[in-house]
N, C-alpha and C positions, 0 to 999 in steps of 0.2 A: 309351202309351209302352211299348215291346220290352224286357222282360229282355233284358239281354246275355249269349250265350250263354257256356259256359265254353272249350268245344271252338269251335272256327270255321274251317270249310275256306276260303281266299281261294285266288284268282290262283294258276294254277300248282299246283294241288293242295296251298301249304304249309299245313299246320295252325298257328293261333295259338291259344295256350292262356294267358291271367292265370294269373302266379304269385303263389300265395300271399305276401303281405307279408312274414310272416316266413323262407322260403326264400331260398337265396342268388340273389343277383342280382334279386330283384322283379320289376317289371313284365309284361312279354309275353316269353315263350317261344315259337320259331319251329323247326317242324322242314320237314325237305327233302320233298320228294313220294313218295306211297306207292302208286307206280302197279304192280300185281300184273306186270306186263307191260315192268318198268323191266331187264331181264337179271339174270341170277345167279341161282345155287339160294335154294331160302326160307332156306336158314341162311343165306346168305351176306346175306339181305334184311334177316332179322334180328338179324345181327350189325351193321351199317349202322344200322339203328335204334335200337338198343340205344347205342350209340356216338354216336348223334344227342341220344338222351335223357337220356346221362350226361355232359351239356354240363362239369360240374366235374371229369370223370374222377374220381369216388369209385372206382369200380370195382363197384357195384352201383347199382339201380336205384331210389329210394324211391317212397313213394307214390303221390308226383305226375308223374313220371317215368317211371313204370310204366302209368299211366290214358293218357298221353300217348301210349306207344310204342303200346299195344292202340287208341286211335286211328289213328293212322297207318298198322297193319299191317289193321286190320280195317274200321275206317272207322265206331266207333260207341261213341261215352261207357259206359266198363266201369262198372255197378253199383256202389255201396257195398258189397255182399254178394257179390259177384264180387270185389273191390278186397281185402277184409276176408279172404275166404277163402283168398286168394291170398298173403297176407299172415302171416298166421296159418300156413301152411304153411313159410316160409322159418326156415332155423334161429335161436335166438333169439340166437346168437352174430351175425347176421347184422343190419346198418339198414337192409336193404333185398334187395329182388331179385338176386342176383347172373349173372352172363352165361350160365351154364353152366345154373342150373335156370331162366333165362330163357326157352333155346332149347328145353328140354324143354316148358314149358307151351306155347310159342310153337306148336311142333309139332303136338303133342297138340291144341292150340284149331283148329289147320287142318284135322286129319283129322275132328275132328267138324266142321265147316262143311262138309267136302267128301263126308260120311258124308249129313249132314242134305238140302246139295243132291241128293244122290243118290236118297233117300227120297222127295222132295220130284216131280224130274222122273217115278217110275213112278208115282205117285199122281196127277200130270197125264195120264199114260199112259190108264191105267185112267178117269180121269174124260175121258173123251171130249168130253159136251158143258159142258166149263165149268163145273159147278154146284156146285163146293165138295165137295161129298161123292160117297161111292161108293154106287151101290144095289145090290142082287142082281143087276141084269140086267147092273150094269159087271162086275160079277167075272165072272160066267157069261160075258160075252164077251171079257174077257182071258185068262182058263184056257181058253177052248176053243179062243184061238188060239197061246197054248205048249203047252198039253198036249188035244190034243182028244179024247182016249181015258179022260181024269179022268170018271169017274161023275159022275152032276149031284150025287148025295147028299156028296159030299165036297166041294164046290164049296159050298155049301150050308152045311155044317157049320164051313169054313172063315167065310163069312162073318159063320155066328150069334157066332163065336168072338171076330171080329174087331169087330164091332158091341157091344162093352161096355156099351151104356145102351140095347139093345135096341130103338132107334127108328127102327130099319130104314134107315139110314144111316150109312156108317163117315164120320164125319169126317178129316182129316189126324192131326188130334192120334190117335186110334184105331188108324189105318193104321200111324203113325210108333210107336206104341208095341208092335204087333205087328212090325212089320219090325226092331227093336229087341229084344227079347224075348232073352233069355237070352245076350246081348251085354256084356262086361265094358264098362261104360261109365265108365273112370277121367277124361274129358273131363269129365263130368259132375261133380266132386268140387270144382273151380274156375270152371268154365262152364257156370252152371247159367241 
């Protein structure tokens, strides 16, 4: 027998989420489709959303309401510790997420997704044949075809630098922490 999930994409893209018993209105919560591709700026997407999830018109967003909308905009069940952190940050005068530092994290969560895919396609770039990791010979032939006048010993010293566990292959996670490197990553403080 299947666990029922919490999140649930049906038909049409809508998300159905079980509300907690003690929230208003119980049962099943339905929101609209979150197609990236549906018109309008990301604010304007997430102001729509935001709007979608604050079915009571509180004027902010709670807990439940909040996990909901980051389904919808992102398409993946936020953490506890993402949820908590998120949480924890809104003022204490506040019950919840309000609209205005909604569209701030909202944002903030996009540009790292779109930092991360960024990272993610030159590191397919560089791994040519599929194999998960970079070796000395990927790098030596990505720097020689942006910079082909790089001495091999810098090329070299680049990748000892980059190969943190010395095992002669950069993993993503490796590649992504040096493409990252002295980068204020405030995305990181709720979207970890």
């Amino acid at each position: 027998m299947a666990a029922s999930p919490r999140f649930a994409p049906i038909a049409g893209g809508v998300v159905v989420a079980p509300r907690k018993s003690n929230e208003a209105g119980g049962g099943l919560m339905c929101a609209a489709p979150s197609r990236a591709g549906s018109g309008g700026s990301g604010t304007d997407r997430y102001v729509r959303v935001f709007e979608a999830c604050d079915e009571d018109k509180k004027g902010y967003l709670s807990r439940e309401d909040f996990k909901v909308a980051v389904v919808m905009l992102f398409g993946y069940k936020p953490s506890k510790v993402e949820v908590d952190s998120v949480m924890a940050s809104v003022q204490q005068k506040n019950s919840g997420v309000l609209l205005e530092e909604f569209l701030k994290l909202m944002s903030t969560k996009k540009a790292a997704q779109l930092h991360h895919s960024e990272i993610r396609q030159i590191f397919t770039a560089f791994d040519m044949q599929y194999k998960g990791f970079l070796t000395l010979e990927d790098f030596k032939r990505a720097f020689n075809s942006v910079a082909p006048k790089l001495p091999e010993r810098i090329i070299v010293e680049a990748f000892r630098e980059v190969d943190q566990d010395s095992d002669g292959h950069v993993s993503f996670k490796e590649f992504e922490s040096a493409m990252n490197y002295g980068q204020n990553e405030v995305s990181q403080l709720h979207f970890a």
